[in-house]
N, C-alpha and C positions, 0 to 999 in steps of 0.2 A: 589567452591573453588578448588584451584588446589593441586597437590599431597602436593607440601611444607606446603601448610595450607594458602596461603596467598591468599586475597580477591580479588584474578583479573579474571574476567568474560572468561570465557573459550566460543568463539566465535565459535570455534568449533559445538557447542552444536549447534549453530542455521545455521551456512552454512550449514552442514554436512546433517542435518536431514531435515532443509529446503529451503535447496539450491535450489528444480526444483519451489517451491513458488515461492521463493526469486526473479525468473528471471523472473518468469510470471508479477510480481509489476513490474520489470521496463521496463519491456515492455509498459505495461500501462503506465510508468510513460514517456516513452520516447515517446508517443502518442501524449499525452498530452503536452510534450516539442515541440513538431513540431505543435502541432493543434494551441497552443497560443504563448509560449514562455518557456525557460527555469526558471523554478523556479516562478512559475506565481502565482503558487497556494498560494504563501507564501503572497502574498496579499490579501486575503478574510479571511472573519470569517468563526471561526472550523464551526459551526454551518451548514453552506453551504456546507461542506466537510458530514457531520452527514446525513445532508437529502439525501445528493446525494449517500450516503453506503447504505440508508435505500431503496431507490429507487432500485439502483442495488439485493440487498437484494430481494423485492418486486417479483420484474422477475425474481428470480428463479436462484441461484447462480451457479448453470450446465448450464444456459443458456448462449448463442452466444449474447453479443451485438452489434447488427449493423451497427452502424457506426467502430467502430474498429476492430471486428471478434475474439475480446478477450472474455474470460467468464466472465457472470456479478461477479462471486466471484472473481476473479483477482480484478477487479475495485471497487467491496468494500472493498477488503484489505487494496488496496490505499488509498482507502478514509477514512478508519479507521486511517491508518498511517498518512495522513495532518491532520486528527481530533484532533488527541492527539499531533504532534506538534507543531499544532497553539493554542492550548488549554497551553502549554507550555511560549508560547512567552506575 
């Protein structure tokens, strides 16, 4: 809530404290826009998004993955984030 009392989401909250996150996903995300296409992912089941968090997960979320040189935790956050919004659709 904000000072007045009214129920509007203070985005603050999540730039602010996870803003260097925030950049590291679309890094990843913009990987993945050049590896396939823009918004690609919005075509598959969550499901495929869940395995492939679990995957990244697996190796070790401080680890380097190789083909992009990003950390497998970046790439399972994303993949967290298409899980829940194709879980959504």
């Amino acid at each position: 809530m904000n000072r007045e009392g009214e129920n509007k989401p203070d985005w603050t909250l999540l730039l602010e404290d996870f803003g260097p996150a925030l950049m590291e996903a679309l890094r990843v995300i913009e990987f993945g826009a050049s590896k396939h296409s823009t918004r690609d992912w919005m075509k598959h089941p969550p499901e495929q998004y869940k395995k492939a968090m679990m995957r990244h997960v697996m190796k070790g979320i401080d680890g380097v993955d190789t083909e992009s040189g990003m950390l497998h935790g970046d790439h399972a956050l994303v993949n967290l984030l298409m899980w829940r919004m194709r879980r959504r659709s």
